[in-house]
N, C-alpha and C positions, 0 to 999 in steps of 0.2 A: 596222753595218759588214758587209762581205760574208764570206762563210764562209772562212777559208782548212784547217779543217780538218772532214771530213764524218763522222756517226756512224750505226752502226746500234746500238741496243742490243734484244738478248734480256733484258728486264728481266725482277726478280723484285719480288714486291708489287706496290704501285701505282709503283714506279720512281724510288728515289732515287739510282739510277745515272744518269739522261737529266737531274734537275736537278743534280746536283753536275756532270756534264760540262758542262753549256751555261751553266753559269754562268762559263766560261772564255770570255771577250770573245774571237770568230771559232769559234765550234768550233756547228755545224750538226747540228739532231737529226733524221737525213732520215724512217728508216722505226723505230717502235720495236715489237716484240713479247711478245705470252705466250698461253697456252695460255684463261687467264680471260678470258672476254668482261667482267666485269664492272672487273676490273684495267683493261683496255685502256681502257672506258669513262671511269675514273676518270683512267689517264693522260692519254688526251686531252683532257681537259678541261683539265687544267693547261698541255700543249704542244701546242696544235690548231695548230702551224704544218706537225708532222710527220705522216708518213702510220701508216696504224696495223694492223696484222694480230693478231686474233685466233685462234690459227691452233694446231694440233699443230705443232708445229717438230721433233718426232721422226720425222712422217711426210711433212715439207714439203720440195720441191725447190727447194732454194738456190737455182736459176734465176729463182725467180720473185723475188729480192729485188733491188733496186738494188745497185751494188758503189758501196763507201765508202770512205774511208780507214781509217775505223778500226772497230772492230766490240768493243763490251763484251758480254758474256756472264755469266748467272749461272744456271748451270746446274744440272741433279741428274741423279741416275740408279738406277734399278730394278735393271738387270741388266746384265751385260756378257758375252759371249763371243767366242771367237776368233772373226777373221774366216772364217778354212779352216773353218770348221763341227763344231772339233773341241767336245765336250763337254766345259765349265766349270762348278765352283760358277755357283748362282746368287747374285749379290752383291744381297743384302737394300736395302730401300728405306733410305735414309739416308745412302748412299757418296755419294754431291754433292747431295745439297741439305740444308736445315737441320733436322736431326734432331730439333724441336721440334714439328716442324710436325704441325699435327693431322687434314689433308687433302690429300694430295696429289694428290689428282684435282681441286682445283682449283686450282690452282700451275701453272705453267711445267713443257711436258713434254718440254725440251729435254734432251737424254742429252748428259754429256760430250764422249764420241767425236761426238756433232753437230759440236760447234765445230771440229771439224777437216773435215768435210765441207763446209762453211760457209767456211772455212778454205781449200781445197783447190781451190774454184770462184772464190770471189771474190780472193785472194792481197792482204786485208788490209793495207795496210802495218802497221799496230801492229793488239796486239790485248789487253785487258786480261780476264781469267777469274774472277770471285770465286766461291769457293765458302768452304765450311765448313775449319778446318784436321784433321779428320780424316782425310779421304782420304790426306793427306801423312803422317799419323804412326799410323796405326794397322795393327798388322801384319796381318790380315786384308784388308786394300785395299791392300795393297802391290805383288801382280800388277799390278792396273788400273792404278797410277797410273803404274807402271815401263812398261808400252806405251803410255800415253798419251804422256808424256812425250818415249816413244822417236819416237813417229810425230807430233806436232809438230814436234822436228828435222828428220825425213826431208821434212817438208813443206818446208824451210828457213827457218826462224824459230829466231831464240836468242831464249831467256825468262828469265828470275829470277824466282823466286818469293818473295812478300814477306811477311809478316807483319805483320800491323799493326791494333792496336785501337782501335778508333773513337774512344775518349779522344783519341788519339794523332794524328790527322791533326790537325794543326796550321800544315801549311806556309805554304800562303795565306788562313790565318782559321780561325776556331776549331772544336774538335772538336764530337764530339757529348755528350750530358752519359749517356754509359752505357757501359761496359764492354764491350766487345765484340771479338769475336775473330775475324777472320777470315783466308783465305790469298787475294790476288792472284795471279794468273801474265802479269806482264807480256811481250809477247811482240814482238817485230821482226825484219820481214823481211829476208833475207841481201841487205844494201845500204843497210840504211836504218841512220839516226845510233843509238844507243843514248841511250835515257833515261838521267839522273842519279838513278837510284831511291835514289843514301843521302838523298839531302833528302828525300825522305819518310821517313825512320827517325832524324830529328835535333829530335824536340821541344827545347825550353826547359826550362829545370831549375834548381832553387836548390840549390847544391854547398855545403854547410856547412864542409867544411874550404877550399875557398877562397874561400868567404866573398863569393861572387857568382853571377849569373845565367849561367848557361854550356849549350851547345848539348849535348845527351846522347847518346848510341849505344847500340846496341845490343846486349846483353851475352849470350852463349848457355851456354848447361852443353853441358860434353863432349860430344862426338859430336852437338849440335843444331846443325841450321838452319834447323828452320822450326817453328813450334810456338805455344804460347801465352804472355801475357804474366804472368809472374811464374811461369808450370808450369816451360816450358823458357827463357825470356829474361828479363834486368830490363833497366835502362837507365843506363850509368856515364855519369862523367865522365871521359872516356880522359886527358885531363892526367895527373888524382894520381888513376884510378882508383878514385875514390869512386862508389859505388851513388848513384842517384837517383831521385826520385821526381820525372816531367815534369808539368807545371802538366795541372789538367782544370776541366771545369767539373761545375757539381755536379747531383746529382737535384733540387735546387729550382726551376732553368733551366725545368723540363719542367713542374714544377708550376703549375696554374691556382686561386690562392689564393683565390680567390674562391667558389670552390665550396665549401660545409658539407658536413663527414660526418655522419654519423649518430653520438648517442651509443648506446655499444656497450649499455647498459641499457635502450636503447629498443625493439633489434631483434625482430624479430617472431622470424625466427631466431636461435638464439644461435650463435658464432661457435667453430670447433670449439675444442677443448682446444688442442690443438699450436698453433693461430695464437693464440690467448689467451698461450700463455706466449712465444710467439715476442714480440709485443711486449710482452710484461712484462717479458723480458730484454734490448730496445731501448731500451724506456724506463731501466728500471736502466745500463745499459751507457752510456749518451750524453747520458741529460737530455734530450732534445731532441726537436723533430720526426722519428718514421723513418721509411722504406720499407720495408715486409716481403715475403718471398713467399709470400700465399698462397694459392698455387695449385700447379700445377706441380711443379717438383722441393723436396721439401721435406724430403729426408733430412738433417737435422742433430738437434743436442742436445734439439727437443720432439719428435722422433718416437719414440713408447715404444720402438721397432726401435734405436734407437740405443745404442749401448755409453756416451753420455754422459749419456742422458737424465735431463731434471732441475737437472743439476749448472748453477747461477749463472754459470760463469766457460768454459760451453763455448763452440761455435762453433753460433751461433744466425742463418738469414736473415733479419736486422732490422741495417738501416744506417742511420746519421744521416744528413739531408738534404743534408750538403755532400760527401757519398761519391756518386762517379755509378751510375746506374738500373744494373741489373747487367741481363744480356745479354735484350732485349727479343725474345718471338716471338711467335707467332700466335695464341697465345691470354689470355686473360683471366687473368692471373697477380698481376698485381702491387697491392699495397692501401696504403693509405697509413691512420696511425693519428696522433692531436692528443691530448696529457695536458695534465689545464688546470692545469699552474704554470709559471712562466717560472722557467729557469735562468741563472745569473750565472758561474756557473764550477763548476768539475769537480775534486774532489780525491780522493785515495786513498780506498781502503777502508777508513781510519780519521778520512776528512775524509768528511763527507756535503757533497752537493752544496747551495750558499745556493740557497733558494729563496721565491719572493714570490706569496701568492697571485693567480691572476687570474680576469677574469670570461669570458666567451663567448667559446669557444676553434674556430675553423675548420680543416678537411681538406681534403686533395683526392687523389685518385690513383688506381691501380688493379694491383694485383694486387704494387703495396710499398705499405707503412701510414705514414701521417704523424701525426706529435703536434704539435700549434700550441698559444698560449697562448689562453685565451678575453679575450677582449676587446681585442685588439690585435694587433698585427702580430708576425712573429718575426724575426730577426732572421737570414737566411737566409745569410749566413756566417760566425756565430757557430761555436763549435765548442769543447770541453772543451782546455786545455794539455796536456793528459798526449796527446792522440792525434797521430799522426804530421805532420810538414810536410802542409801545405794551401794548396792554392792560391786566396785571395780571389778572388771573382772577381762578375759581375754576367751578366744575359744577351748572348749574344754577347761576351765578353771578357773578356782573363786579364788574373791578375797572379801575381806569382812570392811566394809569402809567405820571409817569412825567421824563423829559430826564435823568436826574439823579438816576432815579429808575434804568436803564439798565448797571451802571457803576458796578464793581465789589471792592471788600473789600479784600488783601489779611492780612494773618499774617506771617511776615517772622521768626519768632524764631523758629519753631520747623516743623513737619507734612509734609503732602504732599497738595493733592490737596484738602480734606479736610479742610484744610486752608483759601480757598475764598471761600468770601459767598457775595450776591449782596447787595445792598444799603440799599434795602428795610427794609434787617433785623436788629436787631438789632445787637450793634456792641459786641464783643465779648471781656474780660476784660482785658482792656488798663492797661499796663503798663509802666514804668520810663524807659521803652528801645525806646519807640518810634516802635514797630515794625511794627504797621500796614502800607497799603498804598493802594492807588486809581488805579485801572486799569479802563483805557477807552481807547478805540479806536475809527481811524479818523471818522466821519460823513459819513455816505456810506456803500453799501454792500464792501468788500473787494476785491480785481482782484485775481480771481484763475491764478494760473500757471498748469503746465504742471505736473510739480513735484508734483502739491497736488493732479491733478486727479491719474496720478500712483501709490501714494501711498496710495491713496483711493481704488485701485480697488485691492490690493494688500492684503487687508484685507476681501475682500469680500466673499471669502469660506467660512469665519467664520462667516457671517453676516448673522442671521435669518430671514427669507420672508415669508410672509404670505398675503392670501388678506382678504379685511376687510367682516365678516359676516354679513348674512343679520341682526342682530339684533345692527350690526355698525352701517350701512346702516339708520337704522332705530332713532339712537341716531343722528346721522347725519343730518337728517331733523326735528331733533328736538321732534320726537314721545316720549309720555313719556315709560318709563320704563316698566310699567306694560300694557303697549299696548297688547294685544293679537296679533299674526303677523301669525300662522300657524290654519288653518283647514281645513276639507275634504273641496276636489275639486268636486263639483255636477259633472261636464262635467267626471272627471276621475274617475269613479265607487266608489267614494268617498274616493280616499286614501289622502293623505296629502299634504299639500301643500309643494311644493317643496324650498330649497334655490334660486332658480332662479325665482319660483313665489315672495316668500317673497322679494327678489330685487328688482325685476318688479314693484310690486307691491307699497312697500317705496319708492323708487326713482322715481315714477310718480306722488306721491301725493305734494298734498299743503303743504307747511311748516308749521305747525300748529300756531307759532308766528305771520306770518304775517296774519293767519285770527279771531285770538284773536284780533292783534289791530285795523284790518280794520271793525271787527267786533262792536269793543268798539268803533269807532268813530260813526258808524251807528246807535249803541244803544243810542248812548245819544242825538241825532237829534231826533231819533223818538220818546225816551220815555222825556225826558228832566231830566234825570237821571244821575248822573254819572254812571259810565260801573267801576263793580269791576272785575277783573280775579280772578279764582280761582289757 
């Protein structure tokens, strides 16, 4: 179909801003940019319809780009000072772009105040901004953000800025399966229709006190309005005011099960202390497959530095598998670790968990740790009764669980752990002995003891580690499958792109969901159309 609506994107990473927009049926990716020859290369290969500049866009004249309808941008910036030449702090590298980032000479070296010069020649009708949400809440960038702000108005564009984490875009199809936070500034010209930006801040929700599937909002602490999800927002039921938790999918989505880790007894190196006990208190914590972080930020209860260190029941980065990838960046972070017993259910800290042995237990991941059973498959949205609503869910697609869904089924007459099977399914053939029965445990995570991390870390030789590859990475932020992620590097005499590019590269980019729907709101302002995804 022919374009009705035109894009230019300053993309960051290899650009899951250009596919989440053009996957909206009419919407044209004419010219896209970034500062990486190598990014660009890799974009192009996925949209070779569109033109492509490798380019400084800090030192590039707007003249030379096509004007388009709409113009995404995903910016950073080093420095700012007044225009008049008065002398300013210098505002350290991390005020717009993603503060994880381990290179930012090879990133996008598009400066904020760009997009308004960009802005100011081309007169955009919309224009969408993603950066980091610090810029917006940290008092140190509170100058910058207060002039930027001011001098997009002056330019005539009203904007909202939105908050929204990658779980969470769900409008036209599902999110991405990882925690993620970022701030939008949706923007339009003085003339043009305004977006309906609350549909994008209205996931799906299972409301326990009314006892149904109901659309959620967005709930802020005093004095917020833009921030992170769960710091400064959660998400009600504005009927009767109930908190909720909106359906996601999980860190398993992202997983390529297929791939073996390594048993942790095997490694040539051993794997430090703090990530040993990080999954030895996943493993205790959930029974199950986790993701851990180890790499990167890893200030909690195994860092000796910590005031909790040690302690069974602290706050450890090790998540079950049905909890999504927490905030994916540029670098090699995330590990995934497999303990070989299959769990059947989860009970207090005076119920140990039923467990059955098994044989040859596979991983997969990188830089969170997964535990699988050996010799069989897991059951990827299994999940302990005691932890919070969850939403079953498979790849590409939710479902709303409801409290009852997370209770287990046993059959006491014969078998082992084969025997319980969750709510969900169906029940298995009842007979005149009465043998089935209900396991559920109390409301709450469970209180680890001491006893369960020892005997968690007790099995650990045998526990296969792996971290997650880049084409995790990539499932992670949502890229589809048949993404193209590796090709020659122009700067490196053209040999290949490396796993540490293909990294860099995914975990800098836009989660392609949330610019599918920010893009489907835009489209249907400007063209008066509904926005279909493909």
């Amino acid at each position: 179909m022919s374009a009705n609506l035109t894009l230019t994107d300053h993309f960051a990473g290899i650009g899951g801003s250009s596919t989440g927009c053009t996957s909206i049926a009419g919407v044209e990716l004419v010219i896209a940019a970034n500062h990486w020859r190598l990014a660009c290369e890799i974009h192009n290969a996925n949209h070779p319809s569109a033109d492509h500049a490798a380019v400084d866009l800090h030192q590039e004249d707007p003249a030379f780009f096509p004007t388009t309808d709409v113009l995404w941008a995903s910016p950073e910036c080093t420095k700012w000072s007044q225009a008049n030449g008065k002398a300013r702090p210098a505002i350290e590298e991390g005020l717009f772009e993603d503060p994880l980032s381990d290179d930012a000479a090879t990133r996008s070296r598009l400066l904020m105040f760009d997009v308004l010069r960009f802005a100011e020649h081309h007169r955009y009708r919309y224009m969408i901004v993603e950066n980091v949400v610090d810029i917006a809440t940290q008092a140190k960038y509170r100058l910058a953000w207060q002039v930027w702000r001011q001098r997009l108005a002056a330019l005539g564009y009203h904007f909202r800025v939105m908050s929204i984490n990658s779980m969470h875009a769900q409008m036209l199809g599902p999110g991405a399966p990882q925690s993620r936070d970022r701030i939008y500034v949706v923007c339009w010209r003085e003339g043009e229709r305004a977006p309906d930006l609350d549909r994008l801040i209205r996931p799906r929700a299972y409301c326990p006190r009314c006892d149904a599937v109901v659309e959620a909002s967005q709930a802020w602490k005093v004095g917020r309005t833009v921030g992170k999800y769960r710091v400064q927002y959660t998400y009600v039921h504005a009927a009767c005011g109930m908190t909720v938790e909106p359906g996601w999918r999980p860190a398993s989505d992202a997983i390529d099960w297929s791939i073996r880790g390594q048993r942790i007894a095997d490694r040539a190196k051993p794997l430090a202390e703090k990530t040993m006990l990080r999954i030895a208190a996943g493993i205790a914590r959930y029974w199950t497959p986790v993701h851990i972080e180890a790499l990167g930020n890893q200030y909690d209860a195994a860092d000796p530095n910590h005031v909790r260190h040690g302690d069974p029941d602290a706050y450890y980065r090790a998540w079950p598998m049905t909890d999504p990838i927490r905030t994916l960046n540029t670098r090699e972070t995330k590990g995934l670790a497999v303990p070989p017993f299959l769990v059947e259910m989860y009970g207090t800290s005076s119920t140990r968990p039923v467990t059955e042995p098994a044989g040859t237990f596979t991983a997969g991941g990188n830089h969170h740790a997964l535990v699988t059973p050996a010799g069989g498959t897991w059951n990827e949205d299994a999940r302990p009764a005691s932890e919070p609503l969850r939403t079953v869910t498979t790849r590409a697609s939710y479902g709303i669980a409801v409290a009852d869904r997370d209770a287990l089924v046993t059959r006491m007459n014969t078998g082992g752990g084969e025997m319980t099977t969750p709510v969900f399914e169906e029940l298995r053939t009842l007979t005149t002995k009465g043998h089935q029965a209900l396991l559920r445990s109390p409301a709450g995570r469970p209180r680890l003891t001491a006893r369960d991390l020892a005997e968690a870390r007790e099995i650990l030789p045998e526990v296969e580690f792996r971290m997650f590859r880049p084409h995790e990475v990539a499932r992670g932020q949502a890229f589809p499958d048949d993404y193209i992620l590796r090709m020659p590097d122009p700067d490196k005499k053209g040999r290949m792109a490396t796993d540490a590019d293909v990294t860099k590269g995914a975990g800098n980019a836009v989660t392609p969901p949330n610019a599918r729907d920010l893009m489907g709101v835009v489209y249907e302002a400007a063209t008066g159309e509904t926005a279909v995804a493909a």
